[in-house]
C-alpha positions as CSV (number, residue, x, y, z in Angstrom):
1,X,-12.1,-1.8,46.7
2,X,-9.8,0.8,46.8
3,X,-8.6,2.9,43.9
4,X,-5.6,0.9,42.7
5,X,-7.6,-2.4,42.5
6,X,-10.4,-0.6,40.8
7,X,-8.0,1.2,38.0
8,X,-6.0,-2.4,37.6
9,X,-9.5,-3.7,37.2
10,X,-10.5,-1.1,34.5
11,X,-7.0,-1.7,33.1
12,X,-7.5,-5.2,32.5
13,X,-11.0,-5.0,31.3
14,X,-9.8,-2.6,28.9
15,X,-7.2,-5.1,27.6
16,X,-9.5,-7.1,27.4
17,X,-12.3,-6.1,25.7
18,X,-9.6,-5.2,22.7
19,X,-8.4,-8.4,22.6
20,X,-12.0,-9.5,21.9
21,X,-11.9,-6.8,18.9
22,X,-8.7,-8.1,18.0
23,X,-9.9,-11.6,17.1
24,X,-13.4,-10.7,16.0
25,X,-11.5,-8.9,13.3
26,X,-9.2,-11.6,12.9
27,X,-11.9,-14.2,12.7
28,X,-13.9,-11.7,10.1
29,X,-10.4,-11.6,8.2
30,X,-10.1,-15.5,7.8
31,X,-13.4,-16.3,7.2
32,X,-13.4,-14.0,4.1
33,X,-10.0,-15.8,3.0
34,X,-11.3,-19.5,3.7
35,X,-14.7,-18.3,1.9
36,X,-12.1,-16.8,-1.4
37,X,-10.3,-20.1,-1.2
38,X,-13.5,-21.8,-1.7
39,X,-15.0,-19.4,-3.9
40,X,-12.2,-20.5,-6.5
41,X,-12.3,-24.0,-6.5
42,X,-14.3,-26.2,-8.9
43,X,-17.2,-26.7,-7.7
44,X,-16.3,-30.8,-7.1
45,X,-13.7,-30.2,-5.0
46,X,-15.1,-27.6,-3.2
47,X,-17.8,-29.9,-2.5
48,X,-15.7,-32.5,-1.1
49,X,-13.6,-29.8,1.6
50,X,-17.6,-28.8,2.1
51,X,-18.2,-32.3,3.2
52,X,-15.1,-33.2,4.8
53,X,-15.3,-30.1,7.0
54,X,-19.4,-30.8,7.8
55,X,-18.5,-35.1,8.7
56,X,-15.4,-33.5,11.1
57,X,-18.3,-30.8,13.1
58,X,-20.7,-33.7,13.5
59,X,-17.9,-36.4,14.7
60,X,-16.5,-33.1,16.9
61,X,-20.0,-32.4,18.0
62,X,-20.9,-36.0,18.8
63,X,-17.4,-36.9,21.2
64,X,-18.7,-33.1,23.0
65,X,-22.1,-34.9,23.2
66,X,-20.8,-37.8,24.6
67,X,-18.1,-36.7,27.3
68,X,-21.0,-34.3,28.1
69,X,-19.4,-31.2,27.7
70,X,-22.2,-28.4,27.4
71,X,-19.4,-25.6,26.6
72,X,-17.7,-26.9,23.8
73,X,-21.0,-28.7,22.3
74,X,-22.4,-25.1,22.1
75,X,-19.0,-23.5,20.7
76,X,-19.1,-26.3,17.8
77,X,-22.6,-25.5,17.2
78,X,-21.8,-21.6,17.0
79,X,-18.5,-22.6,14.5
80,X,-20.8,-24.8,12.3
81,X,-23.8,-22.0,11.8
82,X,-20.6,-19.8,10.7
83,X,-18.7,-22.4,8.3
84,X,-22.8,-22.8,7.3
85,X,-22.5,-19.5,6.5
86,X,-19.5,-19.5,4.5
87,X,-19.9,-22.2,2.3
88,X,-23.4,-20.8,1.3
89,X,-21.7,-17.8,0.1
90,X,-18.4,-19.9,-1.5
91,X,-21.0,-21.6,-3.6
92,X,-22.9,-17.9,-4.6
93,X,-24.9,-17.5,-2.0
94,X,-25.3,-14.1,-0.2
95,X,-22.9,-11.6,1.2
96,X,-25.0,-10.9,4.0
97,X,-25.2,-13.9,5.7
98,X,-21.4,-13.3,6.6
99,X,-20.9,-11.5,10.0
């Protein structure tokens, strides 16, 4: 590899790696939002977005399931331990369990 592939290599890594950052922070940013929202709701309704948003990860985990699709199965898995999260602490649970 010579010296121009390797520094458009490091470039692009570079670039990368702060996009990574950049929606890390973005996804820290909305979940804290989502979690407000929540946070001010009564806690009926509240429950029933809980709900609705728990019956839409199973039915969205399930179809992954069932087309077999290993990838997205896991990333659903990954979003629901978050939302998990998120609604604990919209209902008064702790901060920390929030990345």
């Amino acid at each position: 590899m010579d010296d121009n592939h390797y520094a458009a290599l490091i470039e692009r890594i570079s670039a990368l790696e702060a996009r990574e950052r950049q929606l890390t922070l973005t996804s820290h940013a909305y979940q804290v939002v989502i979690t407000t929202i929540l946070g001010n709701l009564d806690a009926e309704t509240r429950g029933r977005i809980i709900s609705m948003v728990d019956e839409a990860h199973e039915i969205a985990y399930s179809q992954a399931v069932n087309r077999s699709d290993k990838n997205l199965s896991e990333i659903i898995k990954g979003a629901d331990e978050i939302v998990q999260r998120m609604f604990n602490y919209a209902q008064g649970g702790s901060h920390s369990d929030l990345p």
